[in-house]
SERO-4910 file (N, C-alpha, C, O; in steps of 0.05 Angstrom, whole numbers):
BEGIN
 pado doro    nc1    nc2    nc3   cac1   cac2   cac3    cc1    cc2    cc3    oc1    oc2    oc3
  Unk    A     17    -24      0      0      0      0     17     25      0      9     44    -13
  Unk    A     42     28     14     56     54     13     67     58    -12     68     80    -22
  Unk    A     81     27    -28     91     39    -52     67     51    -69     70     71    -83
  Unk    A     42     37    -66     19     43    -85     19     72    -79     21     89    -97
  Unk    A     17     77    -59      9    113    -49     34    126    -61     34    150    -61
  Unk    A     51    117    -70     84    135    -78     83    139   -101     90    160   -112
  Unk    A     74    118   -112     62    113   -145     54    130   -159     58    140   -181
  Unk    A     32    132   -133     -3    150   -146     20    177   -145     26    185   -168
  Unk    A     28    187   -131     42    211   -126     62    227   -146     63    251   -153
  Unk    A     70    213   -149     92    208   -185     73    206   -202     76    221   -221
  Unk    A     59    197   -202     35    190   -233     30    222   -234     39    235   -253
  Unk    A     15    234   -211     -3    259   -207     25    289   -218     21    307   -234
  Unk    A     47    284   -203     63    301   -213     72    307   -240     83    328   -246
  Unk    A     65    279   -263     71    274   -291     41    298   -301     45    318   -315
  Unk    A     11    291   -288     -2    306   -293      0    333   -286     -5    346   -306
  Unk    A      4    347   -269      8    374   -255     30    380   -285     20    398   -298
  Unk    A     56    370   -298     67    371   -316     59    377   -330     65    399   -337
  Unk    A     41    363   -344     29    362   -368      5    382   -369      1    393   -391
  Unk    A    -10    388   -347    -21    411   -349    -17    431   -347    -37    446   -353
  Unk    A     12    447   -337     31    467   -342     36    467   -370     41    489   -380
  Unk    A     36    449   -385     54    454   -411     29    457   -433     34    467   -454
  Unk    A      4    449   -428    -19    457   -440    -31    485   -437    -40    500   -454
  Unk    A    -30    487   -407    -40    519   -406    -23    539   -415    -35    559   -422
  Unk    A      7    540   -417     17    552   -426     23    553   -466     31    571   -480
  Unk    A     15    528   -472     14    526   -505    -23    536   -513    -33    542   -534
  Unk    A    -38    535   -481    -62    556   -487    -71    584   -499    -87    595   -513
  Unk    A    -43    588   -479    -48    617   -479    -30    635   -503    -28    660   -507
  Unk    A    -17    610   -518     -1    626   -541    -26    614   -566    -34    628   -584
  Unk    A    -33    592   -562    -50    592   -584    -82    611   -594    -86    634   -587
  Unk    A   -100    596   -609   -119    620   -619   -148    615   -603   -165    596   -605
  Unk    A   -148    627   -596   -171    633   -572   -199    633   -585   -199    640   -609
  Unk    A   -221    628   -576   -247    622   -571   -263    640   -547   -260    637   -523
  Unk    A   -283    662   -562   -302    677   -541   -329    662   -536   -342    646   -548
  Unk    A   -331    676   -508   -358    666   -515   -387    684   -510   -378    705   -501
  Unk    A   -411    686   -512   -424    710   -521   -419    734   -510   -432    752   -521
  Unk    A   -403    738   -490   -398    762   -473   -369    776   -496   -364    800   -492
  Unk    A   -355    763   -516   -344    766   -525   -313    775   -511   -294    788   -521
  Unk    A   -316    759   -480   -291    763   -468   -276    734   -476   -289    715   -485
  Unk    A   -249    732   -473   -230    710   -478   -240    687   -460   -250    694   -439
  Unk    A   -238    659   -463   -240    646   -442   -227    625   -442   -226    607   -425
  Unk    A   -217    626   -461   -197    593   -472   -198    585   -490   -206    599   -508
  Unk    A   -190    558   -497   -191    550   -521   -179    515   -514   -180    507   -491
  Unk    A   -169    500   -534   -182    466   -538   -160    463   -517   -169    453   -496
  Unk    A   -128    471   -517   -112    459   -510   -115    473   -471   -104    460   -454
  Unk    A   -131    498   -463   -140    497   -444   -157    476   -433   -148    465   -413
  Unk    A   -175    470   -440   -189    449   -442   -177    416   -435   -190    401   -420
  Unk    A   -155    411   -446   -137    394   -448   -118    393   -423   -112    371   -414
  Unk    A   -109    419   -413   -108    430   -388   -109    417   -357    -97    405   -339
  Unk    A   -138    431   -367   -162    429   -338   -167    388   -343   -172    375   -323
  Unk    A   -164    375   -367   -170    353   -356   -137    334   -343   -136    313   -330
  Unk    A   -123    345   -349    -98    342   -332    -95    354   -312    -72    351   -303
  Unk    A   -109    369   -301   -103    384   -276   -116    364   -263   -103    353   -244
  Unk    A   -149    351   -272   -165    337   -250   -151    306   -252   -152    286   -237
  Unk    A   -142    310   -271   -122    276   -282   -100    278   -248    -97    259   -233
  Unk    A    -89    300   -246    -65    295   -225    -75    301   -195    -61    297   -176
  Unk    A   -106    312   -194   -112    323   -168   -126    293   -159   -129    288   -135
  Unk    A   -136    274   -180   -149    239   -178   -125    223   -155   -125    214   -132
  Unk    A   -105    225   -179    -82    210   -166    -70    223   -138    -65    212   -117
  Unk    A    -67    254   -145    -63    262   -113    -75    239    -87    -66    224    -69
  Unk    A    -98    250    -98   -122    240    -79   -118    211    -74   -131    205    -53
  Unk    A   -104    189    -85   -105    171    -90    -84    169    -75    -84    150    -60
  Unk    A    -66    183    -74    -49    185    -52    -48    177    -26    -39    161    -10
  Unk    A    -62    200    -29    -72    216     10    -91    188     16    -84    176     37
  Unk    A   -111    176      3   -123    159     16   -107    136     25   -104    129     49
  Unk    A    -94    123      0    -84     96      9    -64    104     32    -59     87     48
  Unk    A    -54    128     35    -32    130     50    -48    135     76    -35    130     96
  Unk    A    -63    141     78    -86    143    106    -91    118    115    -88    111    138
  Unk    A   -101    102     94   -101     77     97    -86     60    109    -95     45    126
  Unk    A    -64     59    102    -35     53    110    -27     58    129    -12     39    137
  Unk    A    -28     81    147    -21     81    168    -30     90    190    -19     89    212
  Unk    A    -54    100    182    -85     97    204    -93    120    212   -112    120    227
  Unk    A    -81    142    207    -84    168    212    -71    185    192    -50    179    182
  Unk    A    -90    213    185    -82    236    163    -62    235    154    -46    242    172
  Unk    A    -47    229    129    -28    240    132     -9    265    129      4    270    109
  Unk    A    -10    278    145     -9    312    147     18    318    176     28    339    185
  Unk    A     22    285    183     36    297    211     71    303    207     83    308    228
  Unk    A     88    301    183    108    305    183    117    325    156     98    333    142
  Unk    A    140    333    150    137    369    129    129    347     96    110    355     84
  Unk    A    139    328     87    133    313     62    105    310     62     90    316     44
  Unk    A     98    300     85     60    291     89     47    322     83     37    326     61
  Unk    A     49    338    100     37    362     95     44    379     63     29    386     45
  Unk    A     65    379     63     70    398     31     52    390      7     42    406     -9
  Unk    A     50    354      8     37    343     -6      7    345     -9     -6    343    -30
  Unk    A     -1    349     22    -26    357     26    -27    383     17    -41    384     -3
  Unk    A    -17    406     24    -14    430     10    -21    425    -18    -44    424    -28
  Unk    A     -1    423    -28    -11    420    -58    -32    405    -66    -35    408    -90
  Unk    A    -49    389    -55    -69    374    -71    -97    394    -62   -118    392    -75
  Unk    A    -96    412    -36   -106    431    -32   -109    450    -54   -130    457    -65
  Unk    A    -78    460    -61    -86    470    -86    -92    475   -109    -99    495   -122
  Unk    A    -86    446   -115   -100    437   -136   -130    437   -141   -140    445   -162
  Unk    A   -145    428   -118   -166    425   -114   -184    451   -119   -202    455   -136
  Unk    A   -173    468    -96   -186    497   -106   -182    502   -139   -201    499   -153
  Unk    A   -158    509   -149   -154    510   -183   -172    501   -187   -191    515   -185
  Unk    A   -176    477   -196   -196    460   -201   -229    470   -207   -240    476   -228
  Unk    A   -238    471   -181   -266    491   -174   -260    506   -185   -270    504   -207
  Unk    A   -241    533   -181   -250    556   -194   -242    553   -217   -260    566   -229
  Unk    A   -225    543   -238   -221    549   -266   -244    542   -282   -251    553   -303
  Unk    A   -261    515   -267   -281    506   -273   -314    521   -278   -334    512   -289
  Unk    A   -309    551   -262   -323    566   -262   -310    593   -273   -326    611   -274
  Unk    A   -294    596   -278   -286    622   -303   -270    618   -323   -265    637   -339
  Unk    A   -256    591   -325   -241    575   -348   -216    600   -350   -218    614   -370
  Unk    A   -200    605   -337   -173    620   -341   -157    604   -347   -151    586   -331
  Unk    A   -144    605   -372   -111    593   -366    -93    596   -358    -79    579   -348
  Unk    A    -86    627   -362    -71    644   -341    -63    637   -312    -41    638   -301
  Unk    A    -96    628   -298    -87    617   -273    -69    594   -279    -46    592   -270
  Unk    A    -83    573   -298    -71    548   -289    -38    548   -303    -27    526   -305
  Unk    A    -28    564   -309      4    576   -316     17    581   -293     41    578   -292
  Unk    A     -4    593   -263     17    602   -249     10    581   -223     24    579   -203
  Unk    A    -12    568   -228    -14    547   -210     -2    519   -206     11    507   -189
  Unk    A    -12    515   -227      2    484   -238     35    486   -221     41    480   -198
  Unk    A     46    493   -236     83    493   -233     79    505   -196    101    500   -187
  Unk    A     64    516   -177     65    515   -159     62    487   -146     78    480   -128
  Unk    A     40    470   -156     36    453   -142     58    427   -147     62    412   -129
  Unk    A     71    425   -172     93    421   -172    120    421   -163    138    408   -173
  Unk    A    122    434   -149    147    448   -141    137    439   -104    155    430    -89
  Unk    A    109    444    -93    110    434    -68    117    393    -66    126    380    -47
  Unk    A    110    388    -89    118    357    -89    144    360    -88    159    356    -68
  Unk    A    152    368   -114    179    361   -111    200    367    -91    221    355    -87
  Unk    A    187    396    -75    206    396    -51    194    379    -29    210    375    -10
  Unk    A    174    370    -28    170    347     -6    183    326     -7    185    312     13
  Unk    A    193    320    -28    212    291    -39    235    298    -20    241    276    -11
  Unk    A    250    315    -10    270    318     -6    274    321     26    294    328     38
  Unk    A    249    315     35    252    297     66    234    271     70    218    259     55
  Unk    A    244    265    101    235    233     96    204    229     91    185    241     99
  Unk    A    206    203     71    179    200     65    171    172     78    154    159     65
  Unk    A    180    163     99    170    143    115    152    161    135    157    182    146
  Unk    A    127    144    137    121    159    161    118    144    189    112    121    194
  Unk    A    124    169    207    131    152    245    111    160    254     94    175    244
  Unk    A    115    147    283     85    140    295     90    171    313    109    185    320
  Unk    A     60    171    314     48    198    329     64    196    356     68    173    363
  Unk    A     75    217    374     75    230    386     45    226    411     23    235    404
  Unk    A     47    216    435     25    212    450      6    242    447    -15    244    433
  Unk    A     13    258    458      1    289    452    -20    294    421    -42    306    417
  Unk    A     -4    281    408    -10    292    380    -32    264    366    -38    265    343
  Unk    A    -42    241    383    -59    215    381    -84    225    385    -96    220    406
  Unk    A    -92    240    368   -118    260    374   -136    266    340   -128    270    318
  Unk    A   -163    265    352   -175    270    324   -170    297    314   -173    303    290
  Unk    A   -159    319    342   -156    342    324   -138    341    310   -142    356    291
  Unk    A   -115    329    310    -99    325    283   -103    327    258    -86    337    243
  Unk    A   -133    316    248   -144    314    225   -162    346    220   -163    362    202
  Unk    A   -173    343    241   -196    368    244   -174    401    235   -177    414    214
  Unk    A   -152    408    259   -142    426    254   -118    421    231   -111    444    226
  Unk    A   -105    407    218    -90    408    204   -100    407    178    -90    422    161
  Unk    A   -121    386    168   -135    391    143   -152    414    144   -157    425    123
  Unk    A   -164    426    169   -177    450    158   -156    472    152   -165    488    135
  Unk    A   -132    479    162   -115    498    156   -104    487    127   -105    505    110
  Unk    A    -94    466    117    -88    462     97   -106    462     71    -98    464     47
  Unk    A   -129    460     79   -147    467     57   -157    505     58   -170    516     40
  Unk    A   -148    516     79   -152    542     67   -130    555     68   -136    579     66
  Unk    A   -100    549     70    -78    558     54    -80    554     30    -69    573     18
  Unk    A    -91    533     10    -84    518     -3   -109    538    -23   -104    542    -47
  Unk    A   -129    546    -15   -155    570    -23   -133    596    -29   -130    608    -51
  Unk    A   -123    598    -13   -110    625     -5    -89    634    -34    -87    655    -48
  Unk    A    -72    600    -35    -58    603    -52    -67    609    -77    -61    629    -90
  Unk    A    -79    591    -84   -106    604   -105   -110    636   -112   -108    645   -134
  Unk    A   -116    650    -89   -120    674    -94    -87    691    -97    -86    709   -113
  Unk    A    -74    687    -88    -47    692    -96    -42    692   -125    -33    714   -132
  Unk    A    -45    677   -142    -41    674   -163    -54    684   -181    -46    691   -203
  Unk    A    -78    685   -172   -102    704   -188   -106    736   -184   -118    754   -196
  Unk    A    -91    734   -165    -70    771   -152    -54    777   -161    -49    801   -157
  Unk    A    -33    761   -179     -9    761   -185    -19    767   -222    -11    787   -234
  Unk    A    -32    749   -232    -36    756   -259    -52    778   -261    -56    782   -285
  Unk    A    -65    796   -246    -83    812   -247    -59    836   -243    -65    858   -254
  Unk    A    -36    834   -231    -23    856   -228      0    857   -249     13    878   -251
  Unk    A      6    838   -264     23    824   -286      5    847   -312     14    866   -325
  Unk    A    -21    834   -310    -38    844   -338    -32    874   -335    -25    887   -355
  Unk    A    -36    886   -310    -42    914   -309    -19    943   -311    -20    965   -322
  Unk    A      6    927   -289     28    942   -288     51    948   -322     61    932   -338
  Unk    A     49    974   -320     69    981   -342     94    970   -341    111    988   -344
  Unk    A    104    946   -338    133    933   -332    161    936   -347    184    931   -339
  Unk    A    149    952   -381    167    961   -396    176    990   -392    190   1002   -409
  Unk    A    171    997   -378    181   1028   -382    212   1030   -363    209   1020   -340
  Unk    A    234   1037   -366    245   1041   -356    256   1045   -335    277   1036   -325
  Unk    A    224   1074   -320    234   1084   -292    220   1058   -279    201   1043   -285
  Unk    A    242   1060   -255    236   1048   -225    210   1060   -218    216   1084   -220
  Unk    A    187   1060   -212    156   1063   -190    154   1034   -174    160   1013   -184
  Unk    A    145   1038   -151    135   1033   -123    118   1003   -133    124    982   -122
  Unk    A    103   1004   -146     90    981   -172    107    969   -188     97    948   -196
  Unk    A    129    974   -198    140    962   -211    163    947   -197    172    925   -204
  Unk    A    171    959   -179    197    949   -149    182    929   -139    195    908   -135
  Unk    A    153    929   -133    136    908   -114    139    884   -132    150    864   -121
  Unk    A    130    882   -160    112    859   -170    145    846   -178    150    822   -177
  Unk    A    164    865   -186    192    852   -190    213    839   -161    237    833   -161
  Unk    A    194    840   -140    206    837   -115    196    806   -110    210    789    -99
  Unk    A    169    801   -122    150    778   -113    156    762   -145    144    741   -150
  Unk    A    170    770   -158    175    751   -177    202    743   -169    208    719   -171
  Unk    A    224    763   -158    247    753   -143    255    726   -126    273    710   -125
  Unk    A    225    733   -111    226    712    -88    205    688    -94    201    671    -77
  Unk    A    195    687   -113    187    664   -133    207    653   -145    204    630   -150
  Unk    A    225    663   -150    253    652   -170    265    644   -145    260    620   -141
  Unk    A    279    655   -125    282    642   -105    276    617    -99    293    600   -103
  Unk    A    252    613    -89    238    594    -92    241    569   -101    247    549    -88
  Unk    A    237    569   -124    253    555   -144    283    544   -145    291    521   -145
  Unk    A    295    565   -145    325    560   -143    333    540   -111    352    524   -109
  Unk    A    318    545    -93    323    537    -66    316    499    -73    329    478    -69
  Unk    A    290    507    -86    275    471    -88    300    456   -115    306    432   -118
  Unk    A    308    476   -126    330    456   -149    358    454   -132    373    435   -137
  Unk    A    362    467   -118    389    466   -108    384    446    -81    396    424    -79
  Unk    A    369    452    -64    373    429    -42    360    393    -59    368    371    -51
  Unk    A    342    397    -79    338    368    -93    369    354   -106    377    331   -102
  Unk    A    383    374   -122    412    366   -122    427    355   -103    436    332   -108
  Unk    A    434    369    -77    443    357    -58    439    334    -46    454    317    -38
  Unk    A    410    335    -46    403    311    -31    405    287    -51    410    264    -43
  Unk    A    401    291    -76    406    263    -97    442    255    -96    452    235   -106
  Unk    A    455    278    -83    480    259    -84    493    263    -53    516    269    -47
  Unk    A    467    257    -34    467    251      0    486    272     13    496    268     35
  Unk    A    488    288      3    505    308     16    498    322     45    477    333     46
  Unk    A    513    321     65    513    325     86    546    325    101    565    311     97
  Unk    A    540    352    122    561    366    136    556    367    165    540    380    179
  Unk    A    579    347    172    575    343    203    586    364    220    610    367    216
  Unk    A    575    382    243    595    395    259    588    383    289    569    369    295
  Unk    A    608    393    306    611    388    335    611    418    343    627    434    332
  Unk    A    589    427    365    589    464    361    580    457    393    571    437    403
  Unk    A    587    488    405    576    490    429    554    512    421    556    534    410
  Unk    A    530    493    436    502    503    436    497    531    457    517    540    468
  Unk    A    477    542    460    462    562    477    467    547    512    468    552    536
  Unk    A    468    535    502    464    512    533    499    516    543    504    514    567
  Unk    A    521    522    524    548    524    529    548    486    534    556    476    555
  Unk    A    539    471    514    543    443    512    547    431    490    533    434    470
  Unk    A    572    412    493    569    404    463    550    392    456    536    377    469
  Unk    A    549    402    429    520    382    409    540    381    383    563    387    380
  Unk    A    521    370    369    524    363    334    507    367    318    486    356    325
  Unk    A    506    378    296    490    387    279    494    383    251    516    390    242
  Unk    A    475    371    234    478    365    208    473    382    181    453    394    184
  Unk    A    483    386    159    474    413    145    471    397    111    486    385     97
  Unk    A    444    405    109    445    386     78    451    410     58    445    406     34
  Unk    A    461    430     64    477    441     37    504    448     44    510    441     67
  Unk    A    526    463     29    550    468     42    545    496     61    534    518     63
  Unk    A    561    480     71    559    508    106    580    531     96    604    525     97
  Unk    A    571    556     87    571    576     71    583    592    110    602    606    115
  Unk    A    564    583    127    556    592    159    556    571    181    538    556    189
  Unk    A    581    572    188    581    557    209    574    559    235    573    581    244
  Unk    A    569    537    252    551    536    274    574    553    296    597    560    289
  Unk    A    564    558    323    586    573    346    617    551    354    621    527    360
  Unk    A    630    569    350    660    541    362    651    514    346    648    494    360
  Unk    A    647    514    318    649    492    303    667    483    292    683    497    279
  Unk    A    670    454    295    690    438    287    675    408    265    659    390    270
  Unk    A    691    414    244    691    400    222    690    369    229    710    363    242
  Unk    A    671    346    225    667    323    235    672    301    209    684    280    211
  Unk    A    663    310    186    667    306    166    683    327    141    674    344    127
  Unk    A    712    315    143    738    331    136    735    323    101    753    333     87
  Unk    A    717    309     89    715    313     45    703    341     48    714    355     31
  Unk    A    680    359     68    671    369     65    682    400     64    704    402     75
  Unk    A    672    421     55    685    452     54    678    457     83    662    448     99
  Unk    A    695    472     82    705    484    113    683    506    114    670    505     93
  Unk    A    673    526    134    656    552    140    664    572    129    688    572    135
  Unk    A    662    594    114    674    618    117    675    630    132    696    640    139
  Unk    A    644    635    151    644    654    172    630    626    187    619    607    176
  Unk    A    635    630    214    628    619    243    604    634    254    610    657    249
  Unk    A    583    635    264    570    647    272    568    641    312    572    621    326
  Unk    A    559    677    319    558    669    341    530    645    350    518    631    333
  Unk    A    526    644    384    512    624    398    479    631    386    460    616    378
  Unk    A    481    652    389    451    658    388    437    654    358    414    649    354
  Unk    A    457    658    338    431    658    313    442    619    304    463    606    303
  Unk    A    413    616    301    409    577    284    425    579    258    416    593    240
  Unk    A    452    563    255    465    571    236    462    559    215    465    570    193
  Unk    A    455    525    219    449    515    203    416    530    188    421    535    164
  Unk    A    397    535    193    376    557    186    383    578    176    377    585    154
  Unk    A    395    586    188    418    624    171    415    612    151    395    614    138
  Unk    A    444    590    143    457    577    123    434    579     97    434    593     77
  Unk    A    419    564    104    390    558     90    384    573     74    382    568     50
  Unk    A    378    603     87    367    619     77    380    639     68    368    657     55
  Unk    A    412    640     74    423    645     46    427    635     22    425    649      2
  Unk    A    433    605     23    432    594      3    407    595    -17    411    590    -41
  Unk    A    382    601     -7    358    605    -20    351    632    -32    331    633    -46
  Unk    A    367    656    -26    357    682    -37    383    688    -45    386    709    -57
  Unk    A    401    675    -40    432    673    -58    429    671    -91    435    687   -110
  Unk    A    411    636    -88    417    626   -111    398    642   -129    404    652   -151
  Unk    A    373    643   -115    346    667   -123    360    683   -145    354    685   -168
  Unk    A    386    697   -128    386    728   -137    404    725   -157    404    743   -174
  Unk    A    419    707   -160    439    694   -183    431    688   -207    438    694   -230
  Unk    A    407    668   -194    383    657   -226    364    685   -236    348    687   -255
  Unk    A    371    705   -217    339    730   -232    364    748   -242    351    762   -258
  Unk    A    389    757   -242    407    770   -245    416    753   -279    420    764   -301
  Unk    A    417    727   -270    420    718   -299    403    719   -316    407    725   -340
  Unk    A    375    713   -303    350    719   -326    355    739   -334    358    743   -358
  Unk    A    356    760   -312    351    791   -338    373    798   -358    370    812   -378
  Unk    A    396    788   -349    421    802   -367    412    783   -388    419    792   -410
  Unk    A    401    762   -390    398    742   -417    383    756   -438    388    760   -461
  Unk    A    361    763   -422    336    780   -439    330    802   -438    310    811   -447
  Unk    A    351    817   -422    352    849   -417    320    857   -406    313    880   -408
  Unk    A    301    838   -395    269    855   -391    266    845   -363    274    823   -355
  Unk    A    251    863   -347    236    854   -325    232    828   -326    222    823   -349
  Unk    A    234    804   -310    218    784   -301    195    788   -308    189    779   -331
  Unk    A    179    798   -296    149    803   -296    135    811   -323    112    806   -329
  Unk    A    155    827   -342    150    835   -363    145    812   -387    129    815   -405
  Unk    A    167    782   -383    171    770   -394    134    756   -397    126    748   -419
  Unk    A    121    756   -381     98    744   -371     74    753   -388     57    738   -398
  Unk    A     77    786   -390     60    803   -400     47    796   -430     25    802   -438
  Unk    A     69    779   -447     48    770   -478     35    754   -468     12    760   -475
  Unk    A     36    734   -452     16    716   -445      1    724   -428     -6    708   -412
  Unk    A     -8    747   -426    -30    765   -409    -50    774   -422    -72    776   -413
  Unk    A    -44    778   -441    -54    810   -458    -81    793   -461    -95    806   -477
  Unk    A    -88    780   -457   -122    775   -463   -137    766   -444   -160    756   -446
  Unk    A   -119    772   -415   -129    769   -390   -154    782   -378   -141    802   -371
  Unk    A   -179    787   -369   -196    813   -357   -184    813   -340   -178    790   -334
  Unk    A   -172    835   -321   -159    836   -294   -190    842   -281   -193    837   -258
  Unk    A   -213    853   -294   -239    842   -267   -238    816   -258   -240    811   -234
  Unk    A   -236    797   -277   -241    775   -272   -217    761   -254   -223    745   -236
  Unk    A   -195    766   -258   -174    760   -243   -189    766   -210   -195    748   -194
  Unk    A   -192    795   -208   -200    806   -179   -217    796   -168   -215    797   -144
  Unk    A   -238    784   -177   -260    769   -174   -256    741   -166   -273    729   -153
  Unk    A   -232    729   -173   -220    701   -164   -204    705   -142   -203    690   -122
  Unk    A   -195    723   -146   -184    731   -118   -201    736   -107   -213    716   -100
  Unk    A   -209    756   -100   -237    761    -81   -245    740    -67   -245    737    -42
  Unk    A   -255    722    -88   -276    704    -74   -263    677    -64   -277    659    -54
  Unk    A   -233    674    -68   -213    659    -59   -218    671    -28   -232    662    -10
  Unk    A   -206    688    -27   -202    697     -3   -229    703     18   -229    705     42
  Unk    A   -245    706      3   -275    698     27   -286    677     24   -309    677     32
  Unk    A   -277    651     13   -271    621     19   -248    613     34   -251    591     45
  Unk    A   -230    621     38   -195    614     42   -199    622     76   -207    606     93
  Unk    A   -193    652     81   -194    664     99   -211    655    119   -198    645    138
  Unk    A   -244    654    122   -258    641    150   -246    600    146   -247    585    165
  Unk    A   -239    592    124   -225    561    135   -199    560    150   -190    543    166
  Unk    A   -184    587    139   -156    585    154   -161    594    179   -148    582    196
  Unk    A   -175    610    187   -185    619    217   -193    600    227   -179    590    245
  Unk    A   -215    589    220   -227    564    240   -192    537    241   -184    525    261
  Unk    A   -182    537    221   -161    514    225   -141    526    239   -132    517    260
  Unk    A   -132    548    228   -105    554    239   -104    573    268    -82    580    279
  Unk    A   -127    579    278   -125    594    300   -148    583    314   -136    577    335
  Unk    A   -179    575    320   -190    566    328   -187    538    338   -190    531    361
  Unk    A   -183    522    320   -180    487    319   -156    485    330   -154    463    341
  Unk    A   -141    495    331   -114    499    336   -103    507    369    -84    500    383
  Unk    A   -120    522    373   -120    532    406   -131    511    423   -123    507    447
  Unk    A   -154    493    407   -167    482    417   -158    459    421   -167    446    441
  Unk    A   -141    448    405   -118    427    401    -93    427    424    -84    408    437
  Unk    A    -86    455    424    -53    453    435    -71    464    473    -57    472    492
  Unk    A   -103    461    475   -106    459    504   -117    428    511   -115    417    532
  Unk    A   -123    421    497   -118    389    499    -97    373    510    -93    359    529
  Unk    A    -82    382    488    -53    374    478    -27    366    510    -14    348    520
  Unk    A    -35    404    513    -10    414    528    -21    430    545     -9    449    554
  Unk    A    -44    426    552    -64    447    578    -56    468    574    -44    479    594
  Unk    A    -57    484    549    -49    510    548    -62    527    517    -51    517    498
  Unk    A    -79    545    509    -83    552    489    -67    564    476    -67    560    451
  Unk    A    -45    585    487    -28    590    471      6    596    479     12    605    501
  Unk    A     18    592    467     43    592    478     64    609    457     88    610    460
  Unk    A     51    620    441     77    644    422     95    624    410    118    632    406
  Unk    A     88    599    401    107    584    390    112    597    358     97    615    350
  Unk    A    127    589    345    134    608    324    107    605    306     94    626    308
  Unk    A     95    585    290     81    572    276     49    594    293     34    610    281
  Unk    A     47    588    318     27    604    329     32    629    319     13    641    309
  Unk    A     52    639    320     43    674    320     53    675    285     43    693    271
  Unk    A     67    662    275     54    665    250     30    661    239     22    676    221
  Unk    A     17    644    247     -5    638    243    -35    672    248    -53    684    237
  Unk    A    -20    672    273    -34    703    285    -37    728    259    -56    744    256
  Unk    A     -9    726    241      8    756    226    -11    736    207    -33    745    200
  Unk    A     -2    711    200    -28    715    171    -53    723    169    -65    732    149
  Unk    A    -62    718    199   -106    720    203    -96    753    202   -101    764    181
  Unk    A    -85    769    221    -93    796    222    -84    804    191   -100    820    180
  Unk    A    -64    797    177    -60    809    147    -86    810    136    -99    830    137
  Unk    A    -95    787    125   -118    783    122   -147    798    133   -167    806    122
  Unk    A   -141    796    149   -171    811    159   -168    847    164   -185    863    172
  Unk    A   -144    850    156   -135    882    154   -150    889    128   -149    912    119
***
């Protein structure tokens, strides 16, 4: 049953593929109105949307047998959840393209939901047994309800994103406040990217950097780094001598292996968007713009919109209600400022600002 669920998972990622490469041969090909005489698609859209529901089947086919398998959601470790993420957002895509037929969306969706598989691949995909605390039905209750309205949310992201693509002047020269923003969020989309290709590299040829460091505690520990340690941990010493040495050491207080991380991720970002543009001399964002031009940005706003007054009261009830209600169960306590909590807090108040 687990290989079957691994299967289905790979099958669904071939589709999420293949419906990236249709919506985007959509939106260059010759379009079809319909009596409103706005754009709405055309065959190979069409072709699309039935590979989107082709990979959200097998998703699904996933998540069950793999529920099956091991007797509870599987949502409780970062591969279980990402995966769930993405078939979330698939799912929304799904619904809504199904009700305004964009291809546009499914250009900037698809290759999202792609990219959460494929960086889920790159931790463990066995899954271990629950945690006594965590042997609770809210497991299912608050974690699939938060994951199904991130997964809404994301949806509207993308339908925010082509609506500001269609609209912003991206060719003109001067720097504006609009043009710095939408080239900032395509930045850290490339990022993105670059982070999920560069740690999938690593990990296909098992790379890992052992140190011996004294912790916050002023105790030795050891710590493992699956990319090269660019940032080394406090008073670190090299455990595995094939590997590159630190440049810089960091003090006690900042997580170095985490630092590390997240340079390497807006490093490689800024390397891959620095090379894009000197290649093609244009905005990122600009590059996007022919495959816009027959976009309604109403209709964009309107997916958004109504993403987000679907998205928003599920992530509340999951991520801050179900959730309080869980960790007083849990841990006799509703809230504790754990990081995940008060992020959770900065997304509901964004939102409801």
């Amino acid at each position: 049953m687990a290989q079957l669920s691994m299967n289905l998972l790979t099958i669904s990622f071939f589709f999420y593929l293949f419906a990236t490469i249709f919506y985007a041969v959509a939106l260059t090909g010759k379009k079809w109105r319909n009596r409103n005489r706005e754009v709405t698609g055309n065959k190979w859209g069409n072709v699309g949307y039935i590979a989107s529901i082709g990979g959200l089947l097998f998703s699904l086919g996933y998540f069950v047998t793999r529920w099956i398998e091991i007797g509870f959601a599987p949502v409780s470790n970062m591969f279980e959840y990402l995966t769930f993420f993405s078939i979330t957002i698939s799912l929304a895509f799904v619904l809504l393209y199904g009700m305004y037929r964009m291809n546009a969306l499914g250009l900037f969706t698809m290759p999202v939901v792609m990219l959460m598989i494929g960086y889920a691949s790159i931790f463990v995909t066995e899954y271990q047994p629950l945690q006594p605390a965590l042997q609770s039905y809210w497991l299912e209750i608050h974690v699939l309800t938060t994951g199904l309205g991130q997964g809404i949310l994301a949806v509207s992201f993308g339908a925010g994103l082509v609506q500001l693509l269609r609209m912003i002047d991206l060719k003109s020269k001067r720097m504006t406040k609009q043009t710095f923003g939408i080239e900032f969020v395509m930045y850290m989309i490339i990022s993105l990217v670059a982070f999920i290709l560069v740690t999938n590299s690593f990990n296909a040829f098992n790379y890992e950097a052992t140190f011996s460091y004294v912790n916050e505690f002023d105790e030795q520990a050891e710590v493992q780094y699956k990319l090269p340690p660019i940032f080394g941990p406090n008073e670190g010493e090299l455990l595995t001598p094939e590997r590159m040495e630190p440049w810089i050491y960091m003090p006690v207080w900042v997580v170095s292996d985490d630092f590390n991380t997240v340079v390497w991720a807006f490093g490689t970002g800024l390397l891959l968007y620095v090379g894009i543009r000197l290649v093609t001399r244009r905005r990122i964002g600009a590059l996007f713009q022919p495959l816009l031009k027959n976009v309604n940005p109403e209709t964009m706003d309107e997916i958004s919109y109504r993403a987000i007054a679907i998205g928003f009261p599920i992530f509340t009830l999951g991520g801050l209600v179900f959730a309080m209600i869980w960790a007083q169960v849990a841990w006799t306590r509703f809230w504790g400022w754990d990081p995940k909590e008060v992020w959770a807090l900065i997304t509901f108040l964004f939102y409801a600002a």
